[in-house]
Structure formats: C-alpha cells, structure tokens
TIBALO-145089 format. One record per residue (C-alpha): residue number from 1; residue in one letter; x, y, z. Coordinates in steps of 0.02 Angstrom, whole numbers. Layout:
<NUM, A, <X, Y, Z>>
...
% end
This chain:
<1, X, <591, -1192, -147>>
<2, X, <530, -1052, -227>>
<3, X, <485, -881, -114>>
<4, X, <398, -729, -116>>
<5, X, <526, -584, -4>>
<6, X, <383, -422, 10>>
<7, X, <493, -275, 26>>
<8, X, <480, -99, 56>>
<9, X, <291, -34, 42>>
<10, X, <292, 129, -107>>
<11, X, <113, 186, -39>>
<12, X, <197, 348, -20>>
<13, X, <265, 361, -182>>
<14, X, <128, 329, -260>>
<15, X, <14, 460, -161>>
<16, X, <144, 599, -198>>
<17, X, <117, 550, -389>>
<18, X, <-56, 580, -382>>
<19, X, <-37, 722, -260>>
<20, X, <-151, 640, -123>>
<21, X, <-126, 633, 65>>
<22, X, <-123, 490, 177>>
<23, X, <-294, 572, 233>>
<24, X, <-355, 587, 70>>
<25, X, <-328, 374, 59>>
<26, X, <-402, 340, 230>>
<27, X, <-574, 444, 193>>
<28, X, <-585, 351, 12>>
<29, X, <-546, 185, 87>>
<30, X, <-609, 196, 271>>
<31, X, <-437, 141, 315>>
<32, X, <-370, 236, 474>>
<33, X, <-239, 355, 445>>
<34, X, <-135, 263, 579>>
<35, X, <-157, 122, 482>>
<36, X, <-120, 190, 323>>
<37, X, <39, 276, 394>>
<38, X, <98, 105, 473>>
<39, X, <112, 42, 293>>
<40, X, <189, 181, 238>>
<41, X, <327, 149, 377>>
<42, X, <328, -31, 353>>
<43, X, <301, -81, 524>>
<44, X, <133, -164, 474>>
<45, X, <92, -269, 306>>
<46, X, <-73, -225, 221>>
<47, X, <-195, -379, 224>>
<48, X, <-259, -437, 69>>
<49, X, <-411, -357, 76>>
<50, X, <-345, -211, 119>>
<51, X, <-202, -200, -36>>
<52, X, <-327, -255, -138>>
<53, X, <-466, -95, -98>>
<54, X, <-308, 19, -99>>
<55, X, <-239, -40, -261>>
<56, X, <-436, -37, -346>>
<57, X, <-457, 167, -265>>
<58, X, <-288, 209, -338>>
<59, X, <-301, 124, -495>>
<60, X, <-147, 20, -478>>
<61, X, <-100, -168, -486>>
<62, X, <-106, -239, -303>>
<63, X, <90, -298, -349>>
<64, X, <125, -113, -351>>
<65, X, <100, -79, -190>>
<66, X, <253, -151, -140>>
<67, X, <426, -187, -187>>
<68, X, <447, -377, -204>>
<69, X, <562, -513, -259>>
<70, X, <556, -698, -309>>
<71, X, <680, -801, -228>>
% end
C-alpha cells in the first residue's frame, strides 16, 4: 500500500526567505498567530483549507509547505 508520511512543516523557512513574520502571515491570511506558530512547531497540521490560502498568499505550491515522502 502506497502512503503519504507529512513531515516537518518549512513555514518558517519560507517566511525568512521572503523576510515576513509569522504576524505578517496571520494579518494576510486571518490565521491566528498561535495558529500559525503551532505549524511552525509542528504540533498542529494545517487543514486543507488552510495550506491551501497560505500556499496561494505566499505564492508557493501547497506541497511546499511541508516536507513529505511517498512510502
């Protein structure tokens, strides 16, 4: 059977690239910053929806948003 392992989330990375804050994300998205920073820590997965409108404000794929493997 063939799986889908999400890793770590690079959130971070990608804001220091583009030299944006956690707040900076939350007021463009209307995502908390607790929220945001829970990703960022990975002890919460975005939901769809939620990759999705962060991945379309940063101008990234969704699948960047996280490391991932195929198993």
């Amino acid at each position: 059977m063939t799986k889908c392992i999400i890793g770590k989330c690079l959130l971070l990375q990608i804001l220091n690239r583009r030299k944006m804050t956690q707040s900076d994300l939350s007021d463009m998205t209307g995502i908390s910053k607790t929220q945001i920073s829970e990703y960022i820590n990975n002890s919460r997965k975005m939901s769809l929806s939620n990759a999705f409108l962060i991945a379309c404000v940063l101008k990234v794929d969704v699948l960047d948003l996280y490391e991932y493997r195929i198993k």
